[in-house]
N, C-alpha and C positions, 0 to 999 in steps of 0.2 A: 715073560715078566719075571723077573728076581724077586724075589720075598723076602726078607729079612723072618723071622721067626721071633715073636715075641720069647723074651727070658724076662728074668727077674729086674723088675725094673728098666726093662726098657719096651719098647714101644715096636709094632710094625711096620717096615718102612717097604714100601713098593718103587719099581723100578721100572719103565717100561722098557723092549727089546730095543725098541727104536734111540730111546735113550742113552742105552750103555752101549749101544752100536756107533752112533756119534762120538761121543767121548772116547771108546777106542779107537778112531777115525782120528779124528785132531789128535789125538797123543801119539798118534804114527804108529802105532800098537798092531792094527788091521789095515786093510787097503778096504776099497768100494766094494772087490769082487769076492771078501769074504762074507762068510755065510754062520753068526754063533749057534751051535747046537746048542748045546747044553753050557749053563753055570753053575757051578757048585760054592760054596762060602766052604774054606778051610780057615784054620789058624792061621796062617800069613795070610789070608786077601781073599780072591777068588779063582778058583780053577775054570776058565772058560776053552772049552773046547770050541775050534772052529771047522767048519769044511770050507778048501780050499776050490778057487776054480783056476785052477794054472793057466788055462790058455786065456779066458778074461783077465786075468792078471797080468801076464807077458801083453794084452794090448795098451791094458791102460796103463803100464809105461813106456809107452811109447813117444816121441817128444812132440810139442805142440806146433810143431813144425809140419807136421802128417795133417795139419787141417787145415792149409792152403788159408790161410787168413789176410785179410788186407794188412800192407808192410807197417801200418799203426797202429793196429790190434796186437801183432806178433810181438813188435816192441813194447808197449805198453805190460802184454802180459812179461813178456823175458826179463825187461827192465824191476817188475814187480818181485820175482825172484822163479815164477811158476814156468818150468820146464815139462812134465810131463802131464798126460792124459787125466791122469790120478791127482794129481794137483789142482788142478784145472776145474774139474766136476766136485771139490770141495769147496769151491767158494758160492756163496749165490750171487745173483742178480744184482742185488742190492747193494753189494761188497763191492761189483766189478764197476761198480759208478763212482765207487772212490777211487779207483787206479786213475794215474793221472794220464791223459791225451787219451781215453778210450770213454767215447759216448755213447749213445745209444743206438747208432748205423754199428759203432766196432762193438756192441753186444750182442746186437742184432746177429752180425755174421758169424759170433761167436757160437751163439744159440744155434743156427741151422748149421753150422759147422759139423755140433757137437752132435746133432739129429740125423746129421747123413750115418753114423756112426750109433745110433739108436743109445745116447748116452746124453746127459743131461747136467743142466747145473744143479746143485743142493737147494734143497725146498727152505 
């Protein structure tokens, strides 16, 4: 968890891991298969140290094509713009019912797709 440290006139602000995990996720900052150790608050921002898993990393980008999808799933996700593994397991469930031509059979086989691969959508 990040702390903010109260100063003069201001307040403490908590942060949780899981939180500043996500946002550096969407901002393309970090992949899934990184790990933050440490954050520090400097004068510009924050120092965040990560540990990396390279070989997790080299799978999930690999393109979504490596999960044998029915040919309306495969479209639907490629047409959406999501090309890799990593891409893929950023979106949830919920998201992937807005892509257009993919229902709940092309989620369905997405999900177990993703499972034979012990890898998952975003909660």
């Amino acid at each position: 968890m990040l702390i903010f440290k109260k100063q003069k006139n201001m307040r403490t602000i908590k942060i949780p891991n899981e939180e500043i995990h996500s946002f550096l996720l969407h901002s393309g900052k970090i992949t899934l298969s990184d790990k933050i150790i440490s954050i520090k608050v400097v004068k510009n921002g924050l120092d965040i140290s990560l540990e990396l898993d390279h070989e997790k990393d080299q799978f999930l980008r690999l393109s979504i094509e490596h999960l044998d999808l029915p040919i309306y799933a495969f479209n639907s996700l490629r047409n959406t713009g999501i090309a890799t593994l990593d891409e893929l397991c950023s979106y949830s469930e919920s998201h992937l019912h807005s892509f257009r031509n993919l229902g709940k059979r092309g989620i369905q086989s997405i999900i177990a797709a993703l499972a034979f691969y012990n890898l998952k959508l975003k909660e």
